[in-house]
C-alpha positions in Angstrom: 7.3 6.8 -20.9 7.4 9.9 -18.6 5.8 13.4 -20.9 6.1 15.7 -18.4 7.2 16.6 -14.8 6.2 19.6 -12.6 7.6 20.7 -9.4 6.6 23.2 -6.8 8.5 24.4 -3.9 11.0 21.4 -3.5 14.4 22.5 -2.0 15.8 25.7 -4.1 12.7 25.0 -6.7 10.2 27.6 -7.3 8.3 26.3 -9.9 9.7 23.9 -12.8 7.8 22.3 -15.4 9.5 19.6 -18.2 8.4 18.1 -21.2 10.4 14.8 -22.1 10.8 13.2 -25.2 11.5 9.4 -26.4 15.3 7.9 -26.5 18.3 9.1 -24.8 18.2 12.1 -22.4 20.9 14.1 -20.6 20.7 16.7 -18.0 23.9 18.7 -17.5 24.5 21.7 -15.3 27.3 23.2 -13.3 28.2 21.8 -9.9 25.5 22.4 -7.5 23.5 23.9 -9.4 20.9 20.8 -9.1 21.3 18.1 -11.6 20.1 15.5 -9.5 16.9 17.4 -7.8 15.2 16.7 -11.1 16.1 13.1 -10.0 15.1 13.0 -6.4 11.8 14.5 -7.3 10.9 11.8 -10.0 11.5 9.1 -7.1 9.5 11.4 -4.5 6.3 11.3 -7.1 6.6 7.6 -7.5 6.4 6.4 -3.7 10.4 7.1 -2.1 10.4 8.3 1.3 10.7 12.4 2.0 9.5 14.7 4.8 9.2 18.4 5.5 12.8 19.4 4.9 12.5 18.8 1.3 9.6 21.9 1.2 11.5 25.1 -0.1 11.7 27.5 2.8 8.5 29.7 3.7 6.6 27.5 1.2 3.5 25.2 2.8 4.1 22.1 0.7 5.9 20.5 -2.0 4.0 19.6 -5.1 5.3 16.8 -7.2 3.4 15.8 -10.5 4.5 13.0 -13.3 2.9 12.5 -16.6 3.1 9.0 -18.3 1.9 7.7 -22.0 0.8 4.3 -20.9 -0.7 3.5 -24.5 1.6 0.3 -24.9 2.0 -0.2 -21.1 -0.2 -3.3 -21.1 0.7 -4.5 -17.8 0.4 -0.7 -16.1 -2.9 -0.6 -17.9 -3.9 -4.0 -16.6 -2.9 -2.7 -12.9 -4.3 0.2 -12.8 -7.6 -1.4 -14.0 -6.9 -3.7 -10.9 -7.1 -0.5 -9.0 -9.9 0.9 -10.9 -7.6 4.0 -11.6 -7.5 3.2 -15.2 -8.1 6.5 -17.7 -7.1 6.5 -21.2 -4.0 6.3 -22.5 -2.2 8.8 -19.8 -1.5 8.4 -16.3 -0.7 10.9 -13.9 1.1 10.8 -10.6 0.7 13.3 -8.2 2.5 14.1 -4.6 1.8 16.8 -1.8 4.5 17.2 1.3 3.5 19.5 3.7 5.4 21.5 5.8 4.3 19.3 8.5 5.8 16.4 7.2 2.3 14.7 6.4 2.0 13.2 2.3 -0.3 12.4 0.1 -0.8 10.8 -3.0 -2.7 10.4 -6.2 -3.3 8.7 -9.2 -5.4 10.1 -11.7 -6.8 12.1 -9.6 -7.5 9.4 -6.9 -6.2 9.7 -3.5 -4.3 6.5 -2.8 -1.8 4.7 -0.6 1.9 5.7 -0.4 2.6 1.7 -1.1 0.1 1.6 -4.0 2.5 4.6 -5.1 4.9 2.7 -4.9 3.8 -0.4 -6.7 2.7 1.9 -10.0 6.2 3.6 -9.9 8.4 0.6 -9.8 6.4 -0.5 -13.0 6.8 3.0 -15.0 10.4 3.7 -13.8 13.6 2.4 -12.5 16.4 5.7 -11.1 20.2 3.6 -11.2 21.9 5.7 -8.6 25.4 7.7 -8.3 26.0 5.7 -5.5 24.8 2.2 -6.3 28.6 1.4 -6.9 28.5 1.7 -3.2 25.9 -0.9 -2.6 27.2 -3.1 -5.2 28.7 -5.4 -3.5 26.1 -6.6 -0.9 24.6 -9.9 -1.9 21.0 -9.0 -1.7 21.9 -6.2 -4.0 23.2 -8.8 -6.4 20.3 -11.5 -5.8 18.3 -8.3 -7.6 20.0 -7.6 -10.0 20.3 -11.0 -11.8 16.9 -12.0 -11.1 15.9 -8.5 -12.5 18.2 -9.3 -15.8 16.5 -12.9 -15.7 13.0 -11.5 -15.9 12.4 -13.7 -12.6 10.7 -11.4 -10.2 7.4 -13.2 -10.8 8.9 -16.1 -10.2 10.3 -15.3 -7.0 7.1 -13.8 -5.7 5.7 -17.0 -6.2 8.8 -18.7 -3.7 8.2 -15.8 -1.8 4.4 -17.0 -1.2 5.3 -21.1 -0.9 7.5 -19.6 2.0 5.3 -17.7 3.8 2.6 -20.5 3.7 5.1 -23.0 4.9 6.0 -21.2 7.5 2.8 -20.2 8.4 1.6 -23.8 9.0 5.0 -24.8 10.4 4.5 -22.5 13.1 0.4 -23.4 13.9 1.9 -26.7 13.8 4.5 -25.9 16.6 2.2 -23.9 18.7 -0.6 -26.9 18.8 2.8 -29.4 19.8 3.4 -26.7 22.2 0.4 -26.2 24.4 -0.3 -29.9 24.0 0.7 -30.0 28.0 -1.8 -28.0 28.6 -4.8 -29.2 26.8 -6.1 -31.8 28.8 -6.6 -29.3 32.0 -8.3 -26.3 29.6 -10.3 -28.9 27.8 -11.3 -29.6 31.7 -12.1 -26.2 32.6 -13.2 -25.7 29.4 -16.1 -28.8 30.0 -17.0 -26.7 33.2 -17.6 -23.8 31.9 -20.1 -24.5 29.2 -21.9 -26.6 32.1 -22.3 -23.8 34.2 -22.9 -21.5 31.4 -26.2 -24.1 29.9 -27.4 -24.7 33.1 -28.1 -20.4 33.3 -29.6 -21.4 29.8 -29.3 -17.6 28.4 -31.6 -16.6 26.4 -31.1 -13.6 23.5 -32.7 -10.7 24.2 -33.5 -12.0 28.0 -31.4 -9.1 29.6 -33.7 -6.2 28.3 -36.8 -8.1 28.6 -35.9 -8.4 32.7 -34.8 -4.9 33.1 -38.4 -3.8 31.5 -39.7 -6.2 33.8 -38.5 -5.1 36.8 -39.0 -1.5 36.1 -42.6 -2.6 35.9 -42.4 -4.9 39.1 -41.0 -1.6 41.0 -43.9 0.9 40.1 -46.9 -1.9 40.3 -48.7 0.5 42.3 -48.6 3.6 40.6 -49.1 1.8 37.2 -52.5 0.9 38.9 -53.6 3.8 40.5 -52.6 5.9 37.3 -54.4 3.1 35.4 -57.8 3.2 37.5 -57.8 7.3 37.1 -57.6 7.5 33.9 -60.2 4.0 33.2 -62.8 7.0 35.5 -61.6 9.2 33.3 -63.1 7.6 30.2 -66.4 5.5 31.2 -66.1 4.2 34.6 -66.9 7.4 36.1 -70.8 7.9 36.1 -70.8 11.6 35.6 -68.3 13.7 33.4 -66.7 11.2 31.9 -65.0 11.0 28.1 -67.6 8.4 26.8 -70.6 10.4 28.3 -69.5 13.6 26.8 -69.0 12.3 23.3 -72.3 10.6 23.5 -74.1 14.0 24.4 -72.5 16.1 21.9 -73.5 13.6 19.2 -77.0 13.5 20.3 -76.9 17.6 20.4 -75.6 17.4 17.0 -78.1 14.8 15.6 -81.0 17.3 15.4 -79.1 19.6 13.6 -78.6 17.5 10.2 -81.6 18.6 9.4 -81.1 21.9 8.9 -77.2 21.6 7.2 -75.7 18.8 6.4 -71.7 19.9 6.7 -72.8 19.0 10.5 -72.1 15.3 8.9 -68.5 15.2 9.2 -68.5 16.7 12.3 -71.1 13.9 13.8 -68.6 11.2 12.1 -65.9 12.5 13.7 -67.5 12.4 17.2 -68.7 8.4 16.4 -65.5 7.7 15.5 -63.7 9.2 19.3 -66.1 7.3 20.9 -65.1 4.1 19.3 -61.7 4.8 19.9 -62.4 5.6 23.7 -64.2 2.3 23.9 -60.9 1.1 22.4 -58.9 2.6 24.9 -61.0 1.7 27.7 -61.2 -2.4 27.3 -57.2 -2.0 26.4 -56.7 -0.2 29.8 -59.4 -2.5 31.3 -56.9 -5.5 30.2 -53.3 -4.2 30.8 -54.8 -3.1 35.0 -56.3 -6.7 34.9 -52.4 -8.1 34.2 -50.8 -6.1 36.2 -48.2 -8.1 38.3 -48.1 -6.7 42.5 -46.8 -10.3 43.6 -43.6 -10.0 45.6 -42.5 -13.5 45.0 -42.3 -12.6 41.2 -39.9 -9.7 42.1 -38.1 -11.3 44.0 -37.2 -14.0 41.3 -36.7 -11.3 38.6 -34.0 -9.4 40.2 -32.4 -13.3 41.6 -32.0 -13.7 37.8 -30.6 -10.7 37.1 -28.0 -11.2 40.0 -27.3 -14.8 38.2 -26.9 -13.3 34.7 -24.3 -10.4 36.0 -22.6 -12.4 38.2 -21.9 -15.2 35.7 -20.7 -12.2 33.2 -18.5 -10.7 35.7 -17.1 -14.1 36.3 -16.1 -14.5 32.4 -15.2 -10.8 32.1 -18.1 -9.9 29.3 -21.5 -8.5 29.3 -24.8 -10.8 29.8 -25.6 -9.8 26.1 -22.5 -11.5 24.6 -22.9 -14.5 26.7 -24.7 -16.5 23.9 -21.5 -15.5 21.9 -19.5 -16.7 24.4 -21.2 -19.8 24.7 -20.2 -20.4 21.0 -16.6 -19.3 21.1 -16.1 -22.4 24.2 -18.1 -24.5 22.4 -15.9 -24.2 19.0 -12.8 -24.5 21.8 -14.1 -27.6 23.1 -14.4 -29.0 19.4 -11.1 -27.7 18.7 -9.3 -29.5 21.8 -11.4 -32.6 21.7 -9.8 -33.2 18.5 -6.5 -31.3 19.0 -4.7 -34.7 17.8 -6.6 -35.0 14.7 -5.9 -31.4 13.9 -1.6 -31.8 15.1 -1.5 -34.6 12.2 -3.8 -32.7 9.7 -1.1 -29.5 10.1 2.0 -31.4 9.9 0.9 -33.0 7.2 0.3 -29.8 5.7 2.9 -28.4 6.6 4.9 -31.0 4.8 3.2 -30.2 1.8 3.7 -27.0 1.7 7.3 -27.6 2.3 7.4 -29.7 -0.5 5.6 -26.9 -2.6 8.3 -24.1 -1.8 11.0 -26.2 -2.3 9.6 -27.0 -6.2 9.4 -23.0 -6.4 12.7 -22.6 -5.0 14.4 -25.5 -7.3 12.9 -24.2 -10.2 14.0 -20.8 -9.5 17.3 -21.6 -8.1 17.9 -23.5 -11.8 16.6 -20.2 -13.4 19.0 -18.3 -11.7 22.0 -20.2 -13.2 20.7 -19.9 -16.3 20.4 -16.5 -16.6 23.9 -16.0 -15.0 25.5 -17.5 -17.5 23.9 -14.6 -20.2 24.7 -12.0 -17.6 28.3 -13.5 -17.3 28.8 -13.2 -20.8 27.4 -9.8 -21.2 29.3 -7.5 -18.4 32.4 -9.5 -19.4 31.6 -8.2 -23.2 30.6 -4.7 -21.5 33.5 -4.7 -19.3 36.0 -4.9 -22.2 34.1 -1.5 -23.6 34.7 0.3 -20.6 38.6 0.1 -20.0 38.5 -3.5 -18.3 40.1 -5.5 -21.6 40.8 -9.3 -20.6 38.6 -8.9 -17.4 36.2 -11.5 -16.4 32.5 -11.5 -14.6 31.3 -14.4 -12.9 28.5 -15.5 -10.6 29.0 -18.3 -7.5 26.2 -20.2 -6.3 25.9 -22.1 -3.1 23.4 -23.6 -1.7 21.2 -22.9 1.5 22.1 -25.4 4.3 17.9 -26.3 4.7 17.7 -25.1 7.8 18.9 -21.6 6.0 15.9 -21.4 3.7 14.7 -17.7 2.8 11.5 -16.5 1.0 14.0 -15.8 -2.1 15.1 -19.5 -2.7 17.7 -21.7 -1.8 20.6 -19.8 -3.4 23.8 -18.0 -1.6 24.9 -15.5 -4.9 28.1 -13.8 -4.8 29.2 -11.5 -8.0 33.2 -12.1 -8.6 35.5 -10.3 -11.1 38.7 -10.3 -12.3 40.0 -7.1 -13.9 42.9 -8.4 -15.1 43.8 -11.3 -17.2 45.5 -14.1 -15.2 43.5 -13.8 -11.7 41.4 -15.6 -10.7 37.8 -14.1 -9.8 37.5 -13.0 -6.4 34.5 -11.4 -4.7 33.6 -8.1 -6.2 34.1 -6.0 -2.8 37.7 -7.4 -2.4 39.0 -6.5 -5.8 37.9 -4.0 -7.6 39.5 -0.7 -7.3 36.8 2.6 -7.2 37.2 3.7 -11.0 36.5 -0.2 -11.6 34.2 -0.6 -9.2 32.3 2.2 -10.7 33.0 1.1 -14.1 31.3 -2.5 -13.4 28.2 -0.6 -11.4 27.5 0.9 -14.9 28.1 -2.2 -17.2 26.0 -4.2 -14.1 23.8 -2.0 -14.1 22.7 -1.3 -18.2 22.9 -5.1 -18.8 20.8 -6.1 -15.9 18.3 -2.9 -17.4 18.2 -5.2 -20.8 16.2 -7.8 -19.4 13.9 -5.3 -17.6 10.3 -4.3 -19.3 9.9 -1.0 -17.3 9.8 1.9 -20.1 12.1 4.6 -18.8 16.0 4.4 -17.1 17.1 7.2 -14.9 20.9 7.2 -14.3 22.0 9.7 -11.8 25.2 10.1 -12.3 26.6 6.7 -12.6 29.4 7.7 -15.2 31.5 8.9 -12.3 34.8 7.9 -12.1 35.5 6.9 -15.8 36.7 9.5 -18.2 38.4 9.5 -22.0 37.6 6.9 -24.4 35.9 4.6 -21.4 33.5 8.1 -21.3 32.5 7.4 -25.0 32.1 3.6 -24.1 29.6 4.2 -21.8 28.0 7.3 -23.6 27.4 4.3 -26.6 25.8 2.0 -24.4 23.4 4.7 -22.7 23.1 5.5 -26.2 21.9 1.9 -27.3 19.5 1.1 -24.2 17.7 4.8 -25.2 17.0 3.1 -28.7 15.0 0.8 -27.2 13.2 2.8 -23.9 13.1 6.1 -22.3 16.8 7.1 -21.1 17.1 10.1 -18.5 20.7 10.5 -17.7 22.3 13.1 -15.0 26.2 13.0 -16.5 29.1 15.6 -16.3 30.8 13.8 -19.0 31.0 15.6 -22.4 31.3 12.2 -24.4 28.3 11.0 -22.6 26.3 14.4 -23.3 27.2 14.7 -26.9 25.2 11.2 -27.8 22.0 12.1 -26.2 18.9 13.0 -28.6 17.6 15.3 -26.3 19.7 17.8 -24.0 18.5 19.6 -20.9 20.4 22.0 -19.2 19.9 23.0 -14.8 21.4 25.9 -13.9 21.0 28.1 -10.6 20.1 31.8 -10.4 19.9 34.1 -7.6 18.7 37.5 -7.1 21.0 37.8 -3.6 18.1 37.1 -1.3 16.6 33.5 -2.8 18.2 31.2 -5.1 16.2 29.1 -7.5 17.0 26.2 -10.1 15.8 26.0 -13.7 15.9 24.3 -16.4 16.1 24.8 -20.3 15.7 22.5 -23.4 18.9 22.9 -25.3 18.7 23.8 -29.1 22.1 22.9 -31.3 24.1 26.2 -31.1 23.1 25.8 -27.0 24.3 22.3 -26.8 27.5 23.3 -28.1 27.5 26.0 -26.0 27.2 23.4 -23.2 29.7 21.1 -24.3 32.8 23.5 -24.5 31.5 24.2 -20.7 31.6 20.5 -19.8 35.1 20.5 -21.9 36.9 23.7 -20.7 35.8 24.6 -17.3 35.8 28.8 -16.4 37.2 29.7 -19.6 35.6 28.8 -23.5 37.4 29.0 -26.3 37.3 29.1 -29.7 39.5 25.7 -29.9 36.9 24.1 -27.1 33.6 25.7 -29.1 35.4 23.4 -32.0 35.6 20.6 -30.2 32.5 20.6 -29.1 30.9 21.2 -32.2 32.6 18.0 -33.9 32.1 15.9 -31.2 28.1 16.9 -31.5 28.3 16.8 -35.5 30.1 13.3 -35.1 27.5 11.8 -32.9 24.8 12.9 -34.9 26.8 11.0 -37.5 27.5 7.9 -36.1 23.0 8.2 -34.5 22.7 8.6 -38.5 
């Protein structure tokens, strides 16, 4: 569940920090004073889209920062382990907007991906929109929501992946069937090339071995005069040369041992140079010897070069990735020599994996029904509780035509109601009137929330449009869901306020050059306070403090 929230320069927030407790939640406030930035920041720390507008003016970023217990949270723990972002019991969420506009996010300290965000969120908490009523009647919207009630999202990612694999061999498939025409002529050209190509017969590594060739081709001349000076320099020379001189000073040192033998090393050292010049001398004696002045040799070096970057040219690559390319015709030769082997092989997998998704999808699509009979039953149940007495819920499947097939099954879902006893369900968007509409967003809403295993519900306001005893109604059931999870509600309902366990209040101050939002945990007398507000508008009195106070003493009765 979520322990704590902080908030730094985000829209008319300074600094806010909240500590939330287990159950039922409400945050109440006068209009525009915020409620719902509490709200948007919770979805901004778990992956929704924002940019620099949100950052409080004159501010360089917006800070975000969620706290989670996770201790029970097996499947968080097991992804975040996945991730190797796991650490102890807690998680925290953390999200930096700049004023630039550029994000970025952590987990546990981790800098990670906005989508892997994203994924962690929708597993810790699900925000149920004032607006969703508005959405409710698109069918994708309602494909969700009953697979969500169902428990069927795995299942669905599973049709999800049978569909893309289908398709993805149904469309290699098409593209071999395709450039069928054309295959004979490439396999042709394709024939040519490699013929052309092994007659060169490139070898790797045969580039840099010409080109140090030729350099040495080129400068024949001075590689053997420079060789021949410096083979005079070092024995070949009768007078003055290396050798000579090493062999004099060791006989002028020789005498000398016998008067101190430190002249030793020194007489070692000197025997030692004049093996190496010895060395050097046959080495030079042997590389002048090799030395290559023919013409006709140069000739033929700089033909091959002229072959090997003229055959690269004409293949648009470099004489180093020949070999490569070579292998690349080679493997395209294969491939087209048996181009009809291969068109069977993929439309015979193809046709499996048609088969497979269709399995997925059937199996699913019979899921589906079943769970729409529960989810019938249960917003009919919750419609009667929230004003709608005699109305009925109801679900209508139709199938796909096959050629209609979508990653999320075979199945065209429509939501239909009828508010009123006697008529016959219709399609949700054509009947319901905006305080029902509303009131079946709600009941849709905190059923399909039963079925889910995500440990804290945000509702932002979705009590709008109901008042009176239908206000109580759905104050009950919020009440009921926060028995069993983490319930965060935005509400400007009294009835709704007085059931929560916890109470926050946001209220705006301003100093007449910034304004700011805050927010304050609510003791008893407070919460009163709060509820005459809620009850009586600009002016509290005695009679609404009253009220208020029973209708808090009550709830706390009927929690007991």
């Amino acid at each position: 569940m979520l322990t704590r929230l902080q908030i730094r320069d985000f829209a008319i927030v300074d600094q806010i920090e909240v500590e939330f407790e287990p159950g039922m939640t409400v945050l109440t406030g006068e209009t525009g004073a915020g409620k719902s930035i509490l709200v948007d920041a919770v979805g901004l720390v778990l992956g929704e889209r924002g940019g620099s507008q949100l950052v409080r003016s004159g501010a360089r970023r917006a800070e975000f920062s969620a706290e989670f217990d996770i201790t029970t949270l097996q499947e968080v723990r097991d992804w975040l382990e996945d991730q190797a972002l796991d650490q102890d019991d807690a998680c925290l969420l953390r999200r930096i907007i700049a004023a630039d506009g550029r994000s970025r996010a952590f987990i546990n300290g981790n800098a990670v991906t906005m989508q892997q965000l994203k994924s962690l969120g929708e597993r810790l908490l699900d925000i149920h929109g004032q607006h969703f009523h508005q959405s409710l009647g698109r069918r994708p919207i309602q494909r969700d929501l009953l697979d969500y009630f169902g428990k069927l999202l795995e299942q669905r990612r599973s049709t999800e992946a049978a569909f893309d694999k289908w398709q993805s061999l149904k469309q290699q498939y098409e593209d071999l069937i395709a450039a069928d025409a054309d295959r004979a002529s490439r396999l042709d050209l394709v024939e040519f090339q490699l013929g052309e190509l092994d007659a060169l017969a490139v070898e790797e590594g045969e580039l840099a071995d010409l080109l140090a060739e030729r350099q040495k081709l080129l400068h024949s001349s001075k590689l053997a005069e420079g060789v021949s000076t410096a083979l005079d320099s070092l024995g070949q020379n009768e007078a003055g040369n290396a050798a000579s001189l090493v062999a004099a000073a060791i006989r002028s040192i020789e005498p000398l041992l016998e008067y101190d033998q430190e002249l030793n090393a020194v007489r070692e050292l000197l025997e030692s140079a004049s093996i190496q010049v010895g060395e050097a001398t046959e080495t030079l004696q042997r590389y002048g010897d090799a030395i290559d002045m023919d013409p006709a040799r140069r000739d033929w070096v700089e033909e091959r070069l002229d072959a090997l970057q003229s055959m690269a040219r004409k293949h648009r690559t470099t004489v180093e990735d020949i070999p490569a390319l070579i292998a690349r015709l080679r493997q395209e030769f294969d491939d087209l020599s048996h181009a009809e082997e291969r068109s069977q092989e993929l439309e015979s997998q193809a046709a499996a994996a048609k088969e497979a998704y269709y399995g997925f999808a059937s199996k699913l699509s019979s899921a589906r029904k079943k769970a729409a009979k529960a989810f019938c039953v249960a917003v009919t149940d919750a419609m009667g509780g929230l004003g709608m007495p005699g109305g009925v819920f109801d679900i209508r499947f139709a199938a796909l035509p096959e050629d209609g097939a979508r990653p999320w099954g075979i199945d065209d879902i429509e939501f239909l109601i009828s508010a009123n006893p006697g008529q016959p369900p219709m399609p949700l968007s054509k009947v319901a009137s905006g305080g029902e509409l509303s009131r079946m967003s709600l009941a849709i809403q905190v059923i399909a929330s039963d079925g889910s295993k995500i440990p804290t519900m945000v509702f932002d306001e979705v009590d709008s449009g109901v008042g009176g005893s239908v206000a109580e109604m759905v104050g009950r059931r919020l009440q009921e869901l926060g028995g069993i999870r983490q319930v965060l509600c935005v509400t400007h309902l009294p009835q709704v306020a007085s059931l929560a366990a916890h109470h926050l209040r946001i209220s705006k101050v301003t100093d007449g050059k910034a304004t700011r939002t805050g927010v304050a945990v609510l003791g008893k007398d407070e919460r009163i306070e709060e509820l005459a507000r809620m009850l009586g508008g600009v002016e509290i009195t005695q009679k609404t403090i009253d009220h208020a106070a029973e209708m808090l003493a009550g709830a706390d009765r009927k929690r007991a």
